[in-house]
C-alpha positions in Angstrom: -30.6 11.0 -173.9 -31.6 9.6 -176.8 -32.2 6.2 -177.5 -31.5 3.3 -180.5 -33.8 0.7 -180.8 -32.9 -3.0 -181.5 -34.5 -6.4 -181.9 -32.9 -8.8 -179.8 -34.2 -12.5 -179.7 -34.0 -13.9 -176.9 -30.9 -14.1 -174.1 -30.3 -16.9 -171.8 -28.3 -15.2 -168.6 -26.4 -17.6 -165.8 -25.4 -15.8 -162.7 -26.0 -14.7 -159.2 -29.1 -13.0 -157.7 -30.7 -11.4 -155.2 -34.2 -10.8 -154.0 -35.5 -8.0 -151.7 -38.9 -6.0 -151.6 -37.1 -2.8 -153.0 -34.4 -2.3 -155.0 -33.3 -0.3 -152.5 -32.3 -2.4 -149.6 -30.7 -4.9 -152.2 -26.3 -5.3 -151.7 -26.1 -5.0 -155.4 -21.7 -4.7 -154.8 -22.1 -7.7 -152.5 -23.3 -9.3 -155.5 -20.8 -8.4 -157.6 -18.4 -9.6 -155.7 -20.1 -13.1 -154.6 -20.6 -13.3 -158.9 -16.8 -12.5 -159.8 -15.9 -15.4 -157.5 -18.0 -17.5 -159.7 -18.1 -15.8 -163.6 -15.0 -18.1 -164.1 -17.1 -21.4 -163.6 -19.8 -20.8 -166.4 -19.6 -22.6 -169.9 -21.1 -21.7 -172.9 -20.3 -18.1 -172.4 -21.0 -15.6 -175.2 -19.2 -12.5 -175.5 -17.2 -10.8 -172.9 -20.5 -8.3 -171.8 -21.4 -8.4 -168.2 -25.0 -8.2 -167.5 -27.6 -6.9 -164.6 -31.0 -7.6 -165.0 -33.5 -5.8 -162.4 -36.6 -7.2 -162.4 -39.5 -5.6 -160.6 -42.6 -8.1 -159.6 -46.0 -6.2 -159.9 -47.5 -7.8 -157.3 -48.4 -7.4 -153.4 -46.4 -7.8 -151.8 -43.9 -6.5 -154.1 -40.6 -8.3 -154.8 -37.3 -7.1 -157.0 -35.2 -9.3 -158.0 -31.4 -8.7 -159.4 -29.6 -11.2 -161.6 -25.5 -10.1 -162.4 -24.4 -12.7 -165.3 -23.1 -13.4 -168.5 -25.3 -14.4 -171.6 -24.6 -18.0 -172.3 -25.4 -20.3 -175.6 -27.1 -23.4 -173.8 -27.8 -24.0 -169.8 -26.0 -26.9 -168.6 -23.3 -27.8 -166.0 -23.7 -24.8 -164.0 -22.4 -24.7 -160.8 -25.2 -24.9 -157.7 -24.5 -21.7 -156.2 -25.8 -19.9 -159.9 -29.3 -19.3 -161.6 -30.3 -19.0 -165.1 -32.9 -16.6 -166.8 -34.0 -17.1 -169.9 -35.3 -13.2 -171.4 -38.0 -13.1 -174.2 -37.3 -11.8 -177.4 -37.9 -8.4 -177.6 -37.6 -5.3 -178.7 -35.1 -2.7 -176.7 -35.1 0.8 -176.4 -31.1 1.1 -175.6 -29.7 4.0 -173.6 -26.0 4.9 -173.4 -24.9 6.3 -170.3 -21.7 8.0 -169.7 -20.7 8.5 -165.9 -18.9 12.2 -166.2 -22.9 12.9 -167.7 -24.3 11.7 -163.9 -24.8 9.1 -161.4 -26.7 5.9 -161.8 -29.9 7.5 -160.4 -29.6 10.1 -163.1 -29.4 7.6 -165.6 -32.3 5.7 -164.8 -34.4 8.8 -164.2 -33.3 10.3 -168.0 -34.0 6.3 -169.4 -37.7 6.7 -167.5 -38.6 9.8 -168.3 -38.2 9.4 -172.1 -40.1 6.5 -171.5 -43.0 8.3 -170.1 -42.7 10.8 -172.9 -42.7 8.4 -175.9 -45.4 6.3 -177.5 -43.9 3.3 -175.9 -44.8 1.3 -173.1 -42.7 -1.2 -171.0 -43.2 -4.6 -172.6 -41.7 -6.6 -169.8 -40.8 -5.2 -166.1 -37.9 -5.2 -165.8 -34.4 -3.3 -167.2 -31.3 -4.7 -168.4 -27.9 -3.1 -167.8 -24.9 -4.0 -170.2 -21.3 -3.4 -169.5 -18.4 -3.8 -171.7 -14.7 -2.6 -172.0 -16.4 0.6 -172.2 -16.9 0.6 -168.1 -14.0 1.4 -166.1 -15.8 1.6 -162.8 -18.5 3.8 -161.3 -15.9 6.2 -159.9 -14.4 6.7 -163.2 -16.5 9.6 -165.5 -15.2 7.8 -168.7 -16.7 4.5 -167.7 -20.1 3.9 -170.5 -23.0 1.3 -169.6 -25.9 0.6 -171.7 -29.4 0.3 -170.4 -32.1 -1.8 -172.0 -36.0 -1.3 -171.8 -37.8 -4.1 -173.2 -40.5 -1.8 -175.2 -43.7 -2.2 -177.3 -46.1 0.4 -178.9 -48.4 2.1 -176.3 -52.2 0.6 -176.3 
């Protein structure tokens, strides 16, 4: 799994999250469906890309935080029950991930691996996942995601 790279400024997100001390014990679906009862609701959208952002504290104790939402233009007029996140511009190492190739664990583990390989570092921890008309559904093997690692040049 190969990666393209891409200079993205930075993204304002408005959605649900979720907060547990491992990704793990997280009800990612149960998010999912608490933020399709709300994706309706949120202005300013831009383009029709779904996003999850994992974000993975680096302190003790630890904390992981999940964010499902749509990038937005401007913050405003949101309804209570939704949180914004504004990401840094940055450079991305962007993975494309095709189900029929493996499962989400699969995935990851091919995204960090190159990682670990490469002459990059993570610049920011945490991991964006995109989805598009490209996803029909984890069960489906013709459904595509994209993954995103915020990268710099290894110090």
């Amino acid at each position: 799994m190969e990666p393209r790279f891409v200079e993205r400024p930075g993204i304002m997100l408005v959605g649900i999250v979720g907060a547990s001390s491992d990704v793990g014990k997280l009800d990612i679906v149960g998010l999912w469906e608490r933020f399709d009862k709300q994706h309706k609701n949120i202005r300013h959208r831009v383009g029709e890309e779904f996003y999850e952002i994992h974000i993975q504290e680096e302190t003790i104790p630890t904390m992981h935080f999940c964010l499902i939402g749509v990038e937005v233009e401007k913050i405003e007029d949101m309804p209570t029950e939704l949180f914004a996140k504004v990401i840094p511009p940055c450079n991305y190492a962007i993975f494309t991930h095709q189900f029929k190739n493996g499962s989400f664990g699969e995935a990851f583990r091919a995204v960090y691996n190159w990682l670990g390989e490469s002459s990059y570092v993570p610049a920011y921890p945490f991991d964006i996942q995109c989805y598009d008309e490209r996803f029909k559904g984890a069960d489906n093997p013709d459904s595509i995601f994209e993954i995103y690692v915020p990268i710099k040049t290894g110090e």
